[in-house]
C-alpha positions in Angstrom: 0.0 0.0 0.0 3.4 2.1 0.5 3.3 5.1 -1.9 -0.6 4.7 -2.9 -2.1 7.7 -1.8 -1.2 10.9 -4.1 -1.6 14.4 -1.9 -4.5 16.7 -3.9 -1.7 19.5 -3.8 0.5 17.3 -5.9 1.1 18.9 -9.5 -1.0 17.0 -11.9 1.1 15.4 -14.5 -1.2 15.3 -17.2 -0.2 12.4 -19.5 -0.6 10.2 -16.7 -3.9 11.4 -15.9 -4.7 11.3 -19.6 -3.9 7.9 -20.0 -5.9 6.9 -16.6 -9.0 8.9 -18.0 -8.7 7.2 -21.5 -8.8 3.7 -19.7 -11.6 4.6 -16.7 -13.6 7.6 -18.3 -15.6 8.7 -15.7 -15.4 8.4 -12.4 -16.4 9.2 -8.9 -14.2 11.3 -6.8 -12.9 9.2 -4.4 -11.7 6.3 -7.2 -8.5 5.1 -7.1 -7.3 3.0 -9.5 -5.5 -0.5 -8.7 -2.4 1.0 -8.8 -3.1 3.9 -6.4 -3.6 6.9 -9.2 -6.5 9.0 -7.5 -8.0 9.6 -11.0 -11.2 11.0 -9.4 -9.6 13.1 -7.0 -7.2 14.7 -10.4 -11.2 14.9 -12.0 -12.5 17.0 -9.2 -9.1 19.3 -9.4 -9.1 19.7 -12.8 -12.8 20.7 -13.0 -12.0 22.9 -10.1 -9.9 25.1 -12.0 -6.8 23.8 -12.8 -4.8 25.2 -15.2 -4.5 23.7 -18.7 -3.0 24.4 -21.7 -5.2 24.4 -25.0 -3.5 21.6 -26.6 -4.2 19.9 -23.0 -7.6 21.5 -23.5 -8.4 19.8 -27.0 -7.0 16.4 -25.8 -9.4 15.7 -23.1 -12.2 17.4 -25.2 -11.5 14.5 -27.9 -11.6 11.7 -25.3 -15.4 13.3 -24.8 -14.2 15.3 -21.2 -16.3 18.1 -20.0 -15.6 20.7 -17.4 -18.9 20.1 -15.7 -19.6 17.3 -13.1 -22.1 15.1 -14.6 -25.0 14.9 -12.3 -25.8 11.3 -10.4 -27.3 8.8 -13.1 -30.3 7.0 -11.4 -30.5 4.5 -14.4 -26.4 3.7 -14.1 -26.8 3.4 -10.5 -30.0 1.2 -10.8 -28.2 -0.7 -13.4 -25.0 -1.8 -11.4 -27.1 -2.2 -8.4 -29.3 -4.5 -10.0 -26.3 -6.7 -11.3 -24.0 -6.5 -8.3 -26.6 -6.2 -5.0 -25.1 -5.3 -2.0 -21.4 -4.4 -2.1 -18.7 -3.3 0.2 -17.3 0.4 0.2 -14.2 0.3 -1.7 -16.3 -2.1 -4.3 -15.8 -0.7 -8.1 -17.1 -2.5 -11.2 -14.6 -4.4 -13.4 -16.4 -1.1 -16.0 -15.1 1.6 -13.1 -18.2 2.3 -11.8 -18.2 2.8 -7.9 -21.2 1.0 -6.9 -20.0 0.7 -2.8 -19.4 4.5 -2.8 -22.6 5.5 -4.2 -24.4 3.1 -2.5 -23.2 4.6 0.7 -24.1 8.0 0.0 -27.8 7.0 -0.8 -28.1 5.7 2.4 -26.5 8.2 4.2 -28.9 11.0 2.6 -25.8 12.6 0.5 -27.6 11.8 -3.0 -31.6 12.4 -3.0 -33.9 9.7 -4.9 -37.4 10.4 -5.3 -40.1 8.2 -4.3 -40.3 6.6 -7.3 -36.8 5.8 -7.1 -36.7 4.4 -3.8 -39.7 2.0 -4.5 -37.5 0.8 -7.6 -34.8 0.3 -6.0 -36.2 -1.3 -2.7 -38.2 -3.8 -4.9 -34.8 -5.0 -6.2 -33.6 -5.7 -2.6 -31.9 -2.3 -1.2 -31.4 -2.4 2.5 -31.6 1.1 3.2 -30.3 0.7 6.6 -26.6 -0.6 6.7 -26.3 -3.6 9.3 -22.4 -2.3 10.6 -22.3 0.7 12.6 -18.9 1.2 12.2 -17.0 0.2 8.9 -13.9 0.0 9.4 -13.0 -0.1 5.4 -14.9 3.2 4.9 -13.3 5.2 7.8 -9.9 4.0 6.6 -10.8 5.8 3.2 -11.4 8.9 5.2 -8.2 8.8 7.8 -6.5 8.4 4.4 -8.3 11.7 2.9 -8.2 13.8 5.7 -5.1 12.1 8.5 -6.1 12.9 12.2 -8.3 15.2 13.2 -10.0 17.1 15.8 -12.8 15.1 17.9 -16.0 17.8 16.0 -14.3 17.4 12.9 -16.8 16.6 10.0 -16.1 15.7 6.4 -17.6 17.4 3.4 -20.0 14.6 3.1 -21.2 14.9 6.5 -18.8 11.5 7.8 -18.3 12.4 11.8 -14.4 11.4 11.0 -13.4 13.0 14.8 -15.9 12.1 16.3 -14.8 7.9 14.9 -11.4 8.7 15.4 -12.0 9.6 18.9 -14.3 6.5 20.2 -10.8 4.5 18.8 -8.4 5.9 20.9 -11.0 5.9 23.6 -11.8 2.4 22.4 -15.6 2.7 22.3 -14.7 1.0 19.2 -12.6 -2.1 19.0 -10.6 -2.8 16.6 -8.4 -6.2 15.4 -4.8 -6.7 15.5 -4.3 -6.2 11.8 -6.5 -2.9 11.6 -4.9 -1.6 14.1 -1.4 -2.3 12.4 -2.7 -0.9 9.2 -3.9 2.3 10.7 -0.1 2.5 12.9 1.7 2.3 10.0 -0.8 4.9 7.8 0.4 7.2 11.0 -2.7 7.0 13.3 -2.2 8.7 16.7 -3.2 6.5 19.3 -2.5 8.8 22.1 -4.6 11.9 23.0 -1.2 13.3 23.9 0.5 12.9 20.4 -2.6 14.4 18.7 -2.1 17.7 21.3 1.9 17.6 20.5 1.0 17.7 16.7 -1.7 20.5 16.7 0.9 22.3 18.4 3.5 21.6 16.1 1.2 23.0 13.2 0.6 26.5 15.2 2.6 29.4 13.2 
């Protein structure tokens, strides 16, 4: 996993992203290819305003790219979901689509269905309530996003990452041997104390 995760304030390098975006196309934010390229992350920056050159310009205009975010796809969703059922987080199709992801922000309230769309997709088998209360796969995906934080720190999305971090070092929340290894060595302070040292440490 060494090396996996890029840092959003990394220059883009654009014939690598190129060649990523030629082989996934579209994708959600938060996709990372096998190999550790955060395509969707280098999607959201580049739609956010980052600077390109007009023959970058007319490259990614020929693959089909466009500036704006396209909108959630009910009928894509509905499709995959359909064909795959109930998947885990980090779970993308073999076509790049990530079903776990999307899932997860239905059920959170993050994307709005209608009624209509609900009913359709309960009749297929949705379970609108998760069964886990804590995923430990998911909250890994936001340590890596966002490192430690403060205990009423809360994502974009609405994920209560302090709040989770905090009932693990408290261990309201128990974790096994090899979680908790993964998370050491992805630089998780176990220690209210170490979290206090390194706040300080990033006063100016």
């Amino acid at each position: 996993m060494k090396n996996l995760v890029f840092k959003a304030s990394q220059r883009i390098k654009f014939e690598e992203f190129i060649q990523y975006y030629n082989e996934y196309g579209e994708v959600d934010e938060n996709f990372i290819t096998p190999n550790g390229y955060p395509l969707g992350k280098n999607l959201r920056n580049i739609r956010s305003g980052y600077v390109l050159s007009p023959e970058e310009k007319q490259q990614l205009h020929a693959l089909g790219f466009r500036l704006v975010n396209n909108q959630f796809n009910f009928e894509n969703f509905y499709k995959n979901f359909q064909q795959y059922g109930e998947v885990g987080f980090s779970f993308v199709t073999p076509q790049g689509y990530p079903l776990g992801f999307q899932t997860y922000k239905i059920k959170k309230g993050i994307i709005i269905l209608t009624t209509k769309q609900k009913k359709m997709l309960t009749d297929i088998g949705f379970a609108w309530k998760s069964k886990e209360r804590f995923n430990f796969d998911v909250f890994l995906s936001y340590f890596l996003e966002y490192g430690n934080v403060k205990s009423l720190f809360i994502a974009d999305d609405g994920y209560p990452l302090g709040r989770l971090q905090l009932r693990i070092r408290s261990k309201v929340i128990k974790l096994n041997d090899e979680q908790i290894k993964l998370l050491t060595e992805k630089g998780f302070m176990w220690k209210f104390s170490e979290l206090k040292e390194s706040e300080k440490d990033s006063e100016f």
